[in-house]
C-alpha positions in Angstrom: -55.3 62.1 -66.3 -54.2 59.6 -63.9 -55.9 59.8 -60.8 -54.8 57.6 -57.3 -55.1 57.9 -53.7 -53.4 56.8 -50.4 -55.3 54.9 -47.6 -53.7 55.5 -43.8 -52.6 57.5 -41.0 -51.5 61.3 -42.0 -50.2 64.1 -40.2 -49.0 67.6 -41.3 -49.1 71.3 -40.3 -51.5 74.3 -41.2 -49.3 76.5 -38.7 -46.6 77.3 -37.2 -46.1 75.0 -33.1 -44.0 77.6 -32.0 -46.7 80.2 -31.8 -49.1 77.7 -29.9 -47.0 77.1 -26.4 -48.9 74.6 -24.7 -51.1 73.6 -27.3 -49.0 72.4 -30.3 -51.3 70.3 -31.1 -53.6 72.9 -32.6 -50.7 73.1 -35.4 -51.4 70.1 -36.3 -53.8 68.2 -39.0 -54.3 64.5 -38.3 -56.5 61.7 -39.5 -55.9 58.7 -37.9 -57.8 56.5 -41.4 -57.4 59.6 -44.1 -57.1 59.4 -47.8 -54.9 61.3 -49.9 -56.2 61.9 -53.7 -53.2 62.3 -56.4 -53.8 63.6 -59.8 -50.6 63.7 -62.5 -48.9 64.0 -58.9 -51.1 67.0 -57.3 -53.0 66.5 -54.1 -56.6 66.9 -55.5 -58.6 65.9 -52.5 -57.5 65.3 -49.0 -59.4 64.4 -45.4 -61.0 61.8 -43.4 -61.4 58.7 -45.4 -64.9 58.6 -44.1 -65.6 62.2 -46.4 -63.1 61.7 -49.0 -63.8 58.1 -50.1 -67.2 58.4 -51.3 -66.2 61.6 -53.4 -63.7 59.5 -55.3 -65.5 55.8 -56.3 -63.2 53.5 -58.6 -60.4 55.5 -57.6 -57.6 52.5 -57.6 -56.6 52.9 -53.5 -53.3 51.9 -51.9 -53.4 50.9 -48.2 -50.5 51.5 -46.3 -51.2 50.1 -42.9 -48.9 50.5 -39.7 -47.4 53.8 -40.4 -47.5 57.3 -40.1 -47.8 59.1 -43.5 -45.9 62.7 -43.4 -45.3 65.3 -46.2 -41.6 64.6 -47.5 -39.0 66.1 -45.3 -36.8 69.1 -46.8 -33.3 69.3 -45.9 -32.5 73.3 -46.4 -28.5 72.6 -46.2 -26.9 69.8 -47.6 -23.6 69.5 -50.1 -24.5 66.9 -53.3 -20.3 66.1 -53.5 -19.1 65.4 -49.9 -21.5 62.1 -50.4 -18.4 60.3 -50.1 -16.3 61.8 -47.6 -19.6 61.5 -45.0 -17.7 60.6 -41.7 -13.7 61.6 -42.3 -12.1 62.6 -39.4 -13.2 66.2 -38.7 -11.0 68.6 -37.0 -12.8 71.9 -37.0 -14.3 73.7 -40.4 -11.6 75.2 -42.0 -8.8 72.3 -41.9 -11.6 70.1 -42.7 -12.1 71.9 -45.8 -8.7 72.0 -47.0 -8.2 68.3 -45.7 -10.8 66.2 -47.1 -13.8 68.7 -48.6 -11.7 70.7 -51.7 -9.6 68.1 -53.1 -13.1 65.6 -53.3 -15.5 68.2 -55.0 -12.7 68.8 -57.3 -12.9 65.2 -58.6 -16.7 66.3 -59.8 -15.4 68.0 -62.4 -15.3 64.5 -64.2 -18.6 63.2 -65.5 -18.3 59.8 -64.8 -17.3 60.6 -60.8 -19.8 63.1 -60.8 -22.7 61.0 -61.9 -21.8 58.0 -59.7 -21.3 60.5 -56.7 -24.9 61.6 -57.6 -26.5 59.1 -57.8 -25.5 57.9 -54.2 -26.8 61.5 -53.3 -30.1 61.1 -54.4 -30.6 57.0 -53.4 -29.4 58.4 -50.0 -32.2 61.3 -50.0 -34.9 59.2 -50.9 -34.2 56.5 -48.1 -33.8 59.3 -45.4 -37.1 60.5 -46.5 -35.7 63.7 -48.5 -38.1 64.9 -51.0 -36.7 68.3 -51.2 -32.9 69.9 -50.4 -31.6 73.1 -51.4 -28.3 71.8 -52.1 -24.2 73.2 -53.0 -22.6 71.4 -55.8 -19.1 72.8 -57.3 -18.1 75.4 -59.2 -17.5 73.0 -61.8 -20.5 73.5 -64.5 -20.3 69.7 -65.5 -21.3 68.6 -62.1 -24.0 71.2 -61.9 -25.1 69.7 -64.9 -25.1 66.0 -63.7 -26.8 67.6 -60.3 -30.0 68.7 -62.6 -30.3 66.0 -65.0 -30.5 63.2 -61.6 -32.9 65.7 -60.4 -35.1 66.1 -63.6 -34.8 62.1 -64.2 -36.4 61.2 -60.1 -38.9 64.5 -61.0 -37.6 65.8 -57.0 -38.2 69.3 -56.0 -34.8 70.4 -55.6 -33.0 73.8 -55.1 -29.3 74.4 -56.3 -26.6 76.4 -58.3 -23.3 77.0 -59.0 -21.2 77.4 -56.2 -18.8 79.9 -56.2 -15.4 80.4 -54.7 -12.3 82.9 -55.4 -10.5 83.3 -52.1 -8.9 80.8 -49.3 -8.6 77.7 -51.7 -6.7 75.5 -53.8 -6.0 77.2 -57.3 -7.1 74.1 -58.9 -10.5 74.8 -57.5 -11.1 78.2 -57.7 -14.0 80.1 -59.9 -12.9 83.6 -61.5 -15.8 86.2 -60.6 -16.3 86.0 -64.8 -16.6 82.5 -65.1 -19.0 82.0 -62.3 -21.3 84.9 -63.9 -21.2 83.3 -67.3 -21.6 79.3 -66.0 -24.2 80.8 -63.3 -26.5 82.3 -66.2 -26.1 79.1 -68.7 -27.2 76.5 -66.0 -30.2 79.4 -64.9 -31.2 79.7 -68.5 -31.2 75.6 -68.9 -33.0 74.8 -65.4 -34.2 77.1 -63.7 -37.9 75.8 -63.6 -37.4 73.1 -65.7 -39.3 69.9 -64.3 -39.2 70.8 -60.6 -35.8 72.2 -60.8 -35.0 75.9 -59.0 -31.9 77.5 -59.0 -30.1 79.3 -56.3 -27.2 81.8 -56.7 -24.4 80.4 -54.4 -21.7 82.1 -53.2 -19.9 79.7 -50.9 -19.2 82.1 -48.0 -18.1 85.4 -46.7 -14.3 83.8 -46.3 -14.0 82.3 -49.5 -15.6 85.2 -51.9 -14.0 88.1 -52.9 -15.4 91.3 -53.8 -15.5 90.6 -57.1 -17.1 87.5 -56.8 -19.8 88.9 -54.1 -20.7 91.6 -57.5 -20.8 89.0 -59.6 -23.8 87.1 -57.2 -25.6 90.9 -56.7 -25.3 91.4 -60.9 -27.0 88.0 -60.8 -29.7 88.9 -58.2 -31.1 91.8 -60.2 -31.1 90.2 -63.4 -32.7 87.3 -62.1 -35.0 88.6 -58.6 -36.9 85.4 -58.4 -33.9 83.3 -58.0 -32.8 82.2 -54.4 -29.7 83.0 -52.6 -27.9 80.2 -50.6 -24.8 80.8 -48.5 -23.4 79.8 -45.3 -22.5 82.3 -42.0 -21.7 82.5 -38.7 -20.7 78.8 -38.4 -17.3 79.0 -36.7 -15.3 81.5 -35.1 -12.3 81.5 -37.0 -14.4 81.9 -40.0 -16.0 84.7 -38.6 -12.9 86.5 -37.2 -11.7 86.1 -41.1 -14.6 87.3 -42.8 -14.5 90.6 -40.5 -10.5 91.2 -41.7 -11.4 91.0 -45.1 -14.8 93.4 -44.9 -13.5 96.2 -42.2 -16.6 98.5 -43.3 -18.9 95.9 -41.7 -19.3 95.1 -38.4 -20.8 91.9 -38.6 -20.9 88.5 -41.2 -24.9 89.5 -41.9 -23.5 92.9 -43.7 -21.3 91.8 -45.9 -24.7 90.0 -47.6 -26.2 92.6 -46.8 -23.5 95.3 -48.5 -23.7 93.4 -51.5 -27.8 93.0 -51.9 -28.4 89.5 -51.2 -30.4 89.5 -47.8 -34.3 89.0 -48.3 -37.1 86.7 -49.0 -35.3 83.6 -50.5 -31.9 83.9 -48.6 -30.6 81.3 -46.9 -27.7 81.8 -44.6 -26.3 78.3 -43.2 -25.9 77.4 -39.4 -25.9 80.4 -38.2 -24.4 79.7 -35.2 -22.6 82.5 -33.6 -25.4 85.4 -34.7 -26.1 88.3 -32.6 -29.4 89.5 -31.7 -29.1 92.4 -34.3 -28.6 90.1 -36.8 -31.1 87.9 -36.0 -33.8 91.1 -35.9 -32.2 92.0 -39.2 -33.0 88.2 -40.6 -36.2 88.2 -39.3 -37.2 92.3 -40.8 -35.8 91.4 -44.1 -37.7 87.9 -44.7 -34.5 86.1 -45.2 -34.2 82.4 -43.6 -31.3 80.4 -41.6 -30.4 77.1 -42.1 -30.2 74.8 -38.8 -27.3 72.2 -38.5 -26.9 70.3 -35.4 -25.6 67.6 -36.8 -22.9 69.2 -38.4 -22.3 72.0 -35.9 -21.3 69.5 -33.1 -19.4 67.2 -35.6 -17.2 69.8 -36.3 -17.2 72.1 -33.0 -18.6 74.9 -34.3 -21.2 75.6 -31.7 -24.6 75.7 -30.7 -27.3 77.3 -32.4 -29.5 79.6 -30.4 -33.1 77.7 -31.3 -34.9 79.8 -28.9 -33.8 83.1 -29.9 -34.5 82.5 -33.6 -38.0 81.4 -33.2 -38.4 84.7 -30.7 -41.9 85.5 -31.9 -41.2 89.1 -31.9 -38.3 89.1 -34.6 -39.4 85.2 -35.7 -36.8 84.1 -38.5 -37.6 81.5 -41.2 -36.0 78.4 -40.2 -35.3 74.8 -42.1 -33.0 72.1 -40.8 -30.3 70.7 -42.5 -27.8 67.5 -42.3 -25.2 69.5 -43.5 -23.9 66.2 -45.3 -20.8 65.7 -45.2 -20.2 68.2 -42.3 -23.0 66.6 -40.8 -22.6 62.9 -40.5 -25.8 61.7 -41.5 -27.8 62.2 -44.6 -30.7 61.9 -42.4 -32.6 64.3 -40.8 -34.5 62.0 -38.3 -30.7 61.9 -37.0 -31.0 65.7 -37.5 -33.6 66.2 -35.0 -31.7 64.0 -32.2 -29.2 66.2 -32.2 -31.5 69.5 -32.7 -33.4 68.4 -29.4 -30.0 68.0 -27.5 -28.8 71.6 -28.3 -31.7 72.8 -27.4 -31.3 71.6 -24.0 -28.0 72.2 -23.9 -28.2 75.9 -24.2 -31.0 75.7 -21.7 -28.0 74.8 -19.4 -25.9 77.7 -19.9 -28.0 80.3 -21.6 -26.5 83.5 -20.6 -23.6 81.7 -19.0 -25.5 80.8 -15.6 -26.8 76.8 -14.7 -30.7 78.4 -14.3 -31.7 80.7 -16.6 -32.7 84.1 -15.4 -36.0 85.3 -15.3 -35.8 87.1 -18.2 -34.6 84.3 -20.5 -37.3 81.7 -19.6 -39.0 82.3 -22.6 -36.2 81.6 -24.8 -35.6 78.3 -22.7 -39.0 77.0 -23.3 -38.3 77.8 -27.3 -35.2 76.1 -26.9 -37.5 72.8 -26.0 -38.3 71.0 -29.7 -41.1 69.1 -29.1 -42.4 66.5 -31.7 -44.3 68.7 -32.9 -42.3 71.6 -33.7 -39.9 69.1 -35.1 -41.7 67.6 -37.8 -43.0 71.1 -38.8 -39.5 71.9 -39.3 -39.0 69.1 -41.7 -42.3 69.8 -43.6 -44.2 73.2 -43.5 -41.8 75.4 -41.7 -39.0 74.3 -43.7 -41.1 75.0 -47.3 -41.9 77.9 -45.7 -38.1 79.1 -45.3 -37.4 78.3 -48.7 -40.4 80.3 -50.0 -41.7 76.5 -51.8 -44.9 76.5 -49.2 -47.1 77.1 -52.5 -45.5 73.8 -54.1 -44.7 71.3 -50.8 -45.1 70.9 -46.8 -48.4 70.0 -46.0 -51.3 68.0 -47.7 -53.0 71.2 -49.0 -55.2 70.5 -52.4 -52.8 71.4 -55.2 -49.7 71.1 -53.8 -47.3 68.0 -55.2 -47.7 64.9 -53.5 -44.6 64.2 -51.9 -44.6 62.4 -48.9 -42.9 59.6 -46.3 -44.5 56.8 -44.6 -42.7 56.4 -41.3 -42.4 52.9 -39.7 -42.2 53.1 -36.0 -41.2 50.1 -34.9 -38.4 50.1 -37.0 -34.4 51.1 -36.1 -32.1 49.7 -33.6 -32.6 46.1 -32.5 -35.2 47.1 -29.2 -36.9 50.1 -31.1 -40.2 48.2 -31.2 -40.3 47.2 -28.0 -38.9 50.8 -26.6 -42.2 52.0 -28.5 -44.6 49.6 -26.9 -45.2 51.6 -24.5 -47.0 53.8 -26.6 -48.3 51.0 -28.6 -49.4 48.4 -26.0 -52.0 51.0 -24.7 -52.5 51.9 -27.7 -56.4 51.4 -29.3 -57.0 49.9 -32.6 -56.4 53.4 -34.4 -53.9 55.8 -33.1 -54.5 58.8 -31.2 -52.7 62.6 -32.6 -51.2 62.1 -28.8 -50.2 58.4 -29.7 -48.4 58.9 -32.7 -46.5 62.6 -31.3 -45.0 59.9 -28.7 -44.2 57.4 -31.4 -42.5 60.7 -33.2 -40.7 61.5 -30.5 -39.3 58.1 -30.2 -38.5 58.1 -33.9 -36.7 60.7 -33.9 -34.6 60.3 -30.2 -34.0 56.6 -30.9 -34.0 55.2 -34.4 -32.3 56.4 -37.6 -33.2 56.6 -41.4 -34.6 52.7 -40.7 -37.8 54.2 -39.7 -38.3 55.6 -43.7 -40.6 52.7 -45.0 -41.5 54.4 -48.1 -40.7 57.8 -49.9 -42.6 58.9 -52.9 -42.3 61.8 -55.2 -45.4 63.3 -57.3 -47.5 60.4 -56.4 -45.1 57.9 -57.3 -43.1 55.3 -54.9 -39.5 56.2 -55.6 -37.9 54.5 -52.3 -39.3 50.9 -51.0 -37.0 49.8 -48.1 -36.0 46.5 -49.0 
């Protein structure tokens, strides 16, 4: 048994800030001098420093002094082989894909691209402050393969699978609904829960899947329940308009899922974007869980997401955030967050088409609003909680694995220290929970993945930034 512990300032959530308006706060566990005790990478002991310390004499204790010590962030959409093509000129989602997106995965299929093009996935995570991403590969099985091993070797809790593809693509990239069963169940019966690894059936989306394809992913889902589902929909109207030619015995993007027996607890639908309020009841009934991508959605004009609607506390839906890297520019999701908090006030501007929003929408306005607080919930607990992983990661609970990111919050663009003086300069010798939400706030609204001092994974540093 190797036992250590972690000296300095932690915050994390026991619940959820959307469902305490006007006192967030309350969401919120802090100790401004804490100490976090690891055993073989499980949170044994957690709390004041004051309480904990004496529990835990000749524990070996690292200090880390100046910071603000969060549980790792989880992206809950992100793409392991558009590493490279992060940035190229974007168009709108479709073109994009045909453009730049196809003909790049395809070079995965080759071992040595795919483990270079890995490798600058995971480095990337880690110095974003990623512990955790449910992630799309290929439909290639060798770089689902490479995907797992770099996973298994940097012991990360990660979430992906095969990704599968039959319709509106290049015939050099293409699955058949038979080879995507038959690669799908040799990578689940290699990794699924091996090391920290989980696997999630993967059918790219409604416009790219045939029928065939979408029987292949239900077959799946009843031979293997426990296994997560992770698609994308609603992300673009042309998509959508597509989708709806090709399933006429659905009137919406959520039934065709739902036709085929993939909508519940573990389901992930990416973006999201263009959802009615029916569907967004029917996420919220069936347990299932939408993936949020600013980043992405504004890169490539897809829309704005309806933040305030989703986290409706009468039909709440599981949410996580997601880069959406390559769509999204940005593998990190501090950069996520900037642009989260800007479409949530832009929809404040022209929620139900008017410049004030009516009477009966001012609760969804003030949901729209993503405080500190309810953004770094999204990152931690409420995104583990999407994914259905809130047993394993999110918050500093005893037993869960110790991943987590010390945030420095001086650091970023040339001024971003003095910018946060003014929290600072006031500032007592330790921080105050109302301190550091500012110092958040600035983190996320004005520096980048800079502000990631340290990320560590099962009680072990696996990022130092240099």
């Amino acid at each position: 048994m190797s036992t250590t512990a972690i000296r300095g300032t932690f915050l994390d959530f026991i619940d959820d800030p959307w469902k305490h308006v006007g006192s967030e706060q309350d969401a919120a566990r802090f100790h401004a001098d804490g100490l976090l005790v690891i055993e073989d990478g499980i949170i044994v002991d957690f709390g004041a420093y004051a309480e904990i310390a004496p529990k835990h004499a000749g524990v070996e204790i690292t200090e880390i002094r100046d910071r603000i010590i969060l549980p790792g962030f989880i992206d809950g959409h992100i793409h392991l082989a558009q590493t490279r093509v992060l940035g190229a000129y974007g168009e709108q989602l479709l073109p994009w894909l045909q453009k730049w997106v196809f003909p790049e995965e395809h070079k995965y299929a080759d071992r040595a691209y795919a483990e270079e093009g890995t490798k600058h996935f995971f480095d990337n995570l880690l110095a974003s402050g990623t512990t955790t991403a449910q992630t799309f590969t290929t439909g290639n099985l060798t770089c689902n393969e490479v995907f797992f091993e770099e996973a298994t070797r940097r012991n990360m809790r990660m979430i992906g699978g095969l990704t599968g593809i039959d319709r509106h693509v290049p015939d050099y990239f293409a699955n058949t609904p038979e080879q995507f069963y038959d690669d799908s169940k040799t990578l689940i019966e290699k990794w699924h829960g091996t090391g920290r690894n989980l696997y999630a059936i993967t059918p790219r989306f409604g416009y790219g899947a045939s029928n065939e394809l979408f029987a292949a992913c239900q077959k799946l889902k009843q031979e293997y329940p426990e296994l997560w589902i992770n698609t994308h929909i609603s992300e673009n109207p042309a998509e959508i308009h597509g989708v709806l030619a090709l399933h006429d015995d659905c009137h919406d993007y959520l039934g065709v899922y739902e036709k085929f027996g993939l909508v519940g607890p573990k389901f992930t639908g990416g973006h999201g974007v263009w959802l009615s309020n029916d569907e967004f009841r029917r996420f919220s009934d069936s347990g299932a869980a939408v993936a949020f991508c600013p980043s992405s959605n504004l890169y490539l004009g897809s829309g704005l997401f309806r933040l305030g609607r989703a986290t409706d506390p009468e039909h709440r839906v599981l949410l996580s955030f997601g880069t959406d890297m390559g769509g999204g520019n940005r593998f990190s999701l501090l950069n996520t967050l900037e642009d989260a908090y800007k479409v949530g006030m832009l929809n404040n501007t022209i929620l139900d088409g008017s410049i004030v929003p009516s009477e009966m929408d001012l609760a969804e306005s003030e949901r729209n609003k993503l405080s500190p607080m309810r953004a770094f919930y999204s990152l931690t607990k409420g995104g583990a909680e999407s994914l259905y992983i809130d047993d394993l990661v999110g918050n500093f609970d005893i037993g869960k694995e110790a991943d987590f990111v010390a945030l420095d919050y001086t650091a970023g663009p040339p001024a971003t220290a003095w910018h946060q003086s003014l929290v600072t300069e006031s500032a007592g010798e330790v921080l105050t929970l109302d301190e550091v939400s500012d110092l958040l706030f600035g983190i996320m609204m004005v520096s980048d993945e800079r502000a990631v001092d340290e990320t560590w994974v099962m009680g072990e540093l696996a990022y130092k930034k240099a």
